[in-house]
C-alpha positions, 0 to 999 in steps of 0.5 A: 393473559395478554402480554406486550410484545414488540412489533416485529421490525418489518423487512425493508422494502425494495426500493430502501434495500437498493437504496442501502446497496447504493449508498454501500457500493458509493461508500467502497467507491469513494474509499478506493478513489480516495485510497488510490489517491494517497497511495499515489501521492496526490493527496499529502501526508498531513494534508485534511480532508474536508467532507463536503469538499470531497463528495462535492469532487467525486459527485456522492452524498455527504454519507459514503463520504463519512463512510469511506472516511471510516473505513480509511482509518481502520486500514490505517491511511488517514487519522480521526482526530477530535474537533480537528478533523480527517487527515492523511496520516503521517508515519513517523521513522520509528513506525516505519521501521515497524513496518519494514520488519513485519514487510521482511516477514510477508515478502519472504513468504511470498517469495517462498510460495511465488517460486512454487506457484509462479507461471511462465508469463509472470516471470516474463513480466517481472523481467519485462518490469526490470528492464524498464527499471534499468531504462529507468534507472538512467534517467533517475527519475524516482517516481517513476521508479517507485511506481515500477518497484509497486508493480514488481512486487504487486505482481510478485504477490499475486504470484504467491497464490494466496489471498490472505497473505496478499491482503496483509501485505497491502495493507502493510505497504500502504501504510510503509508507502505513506513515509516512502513517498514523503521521503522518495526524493533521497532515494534515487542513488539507491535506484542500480543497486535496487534494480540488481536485487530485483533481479536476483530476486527474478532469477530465484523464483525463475529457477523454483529456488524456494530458500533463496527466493524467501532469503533475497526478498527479506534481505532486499526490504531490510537493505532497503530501511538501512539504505533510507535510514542512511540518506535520510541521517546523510540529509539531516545537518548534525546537531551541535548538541 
């Protein structure tokens, strides 16, 4: 007896499995460009992103727009919200203090394995990334000091060796980053004692100094969130009641 059995789905064709790598490659495309973007500070915190005005920018298709949109949120960089819309996200203190913590943990064990794994020419170019902080530090201009102390620590990252934690390390900055940039402009008077930590930080994993490499680099995010905390409480008026 005859039983009914489904059609076996047939394979796509050619032409319509280009056409899905297309629309996939278009999708991580517009998902770095928009990534890079907010990491940059040329899309706000808070600020919506429209669909159709951003395909309409970068030149793509309503769907790797959807896509990418998607893909932002599960990294944590923008927020679905019903009826609303997509919006950059907004980290508040207390999710930033978060991060600062889980940051201290990552950046301790890069500078563990940093100062194992780090070659001759990458120590070089930290120093080279410190000096241009110190020209830097001068001038006080905070932006640019932001994006060098992302370029030392990127560096210092990939000088660790290790994928997975690299990975996890940029998606906790990505998201920190999206409170520092709002709050950038109060931190210039932090700018020389920065500076003296990464080089301090430098010279450990210069010199294959595991323990004090791991001990300065936590030390330096912690600092870091008690120093925001600090000029942010100095910049808020008290509250009479």
């Amino acid at each position: 007896m005859a039983t009914n059995q489904p059609a076996a789905a047939e394979p796509p064709t050619a032409a319509q499995a280009l056409e899905l790598l297309r629309a996939q490659s278009l999708a991580t495309l517009v998902q770095s460009e928009l990534e890079r973007r907010i990491i940059a500070g040329e899309i706000a915190a808070g600020a919506k992103l429209n669909e159709v005005d951003v395909a309409s920018a970068l030149g793509v298709s309503r769907g790797p727009v959807r896509e990418a949109f998607r893909a932002l949120s599960q990294a944590g960089l923008v927020s679905v919200e019903k009826n609303r819309g997509v919006f950059v996200r907004q980290v508040s203190l207390a999710e930033a203090s978060e991060y600062y913590e889980v940051r201290a943990a990552l950046e301790g064990l890069i500078g563990r394995l940093a100062a194992e794994r780090i070659t001759a020419e990458e120590v070089e170019q930290l120093r080279a990334i410190v000096r241009r902080m110190h020209r830097v530090q001068k001038s006080r201009r905070a932006e640019e000091y932001f994006a060098l102390n992302v370029e030392f620590h990127e560096l210092l990252g990939r000088a660790a060796r290790n994928n997975a934690l690299l990975a996890n390390y940029r998606s906790v900055v990505n998201q920190l980053d999206l409170y520092r940039r709002a709050t950038i402009s109060r931190s210039v008077g932090n700018i020389p004692l920065s500076t003296q930590e990464h080089e301090a930080i430098v010279d450990a994993v210069a010199v294959r100094n595991k323990a004090k490499a791991e001990s300065l680099l936590v030390q330096h995010v912690l600092v870091s969130r008690e120093r925001l905390r600090a000029s942010l409480a100095t910049a808020t008026p008290a509250s009479s009641s």
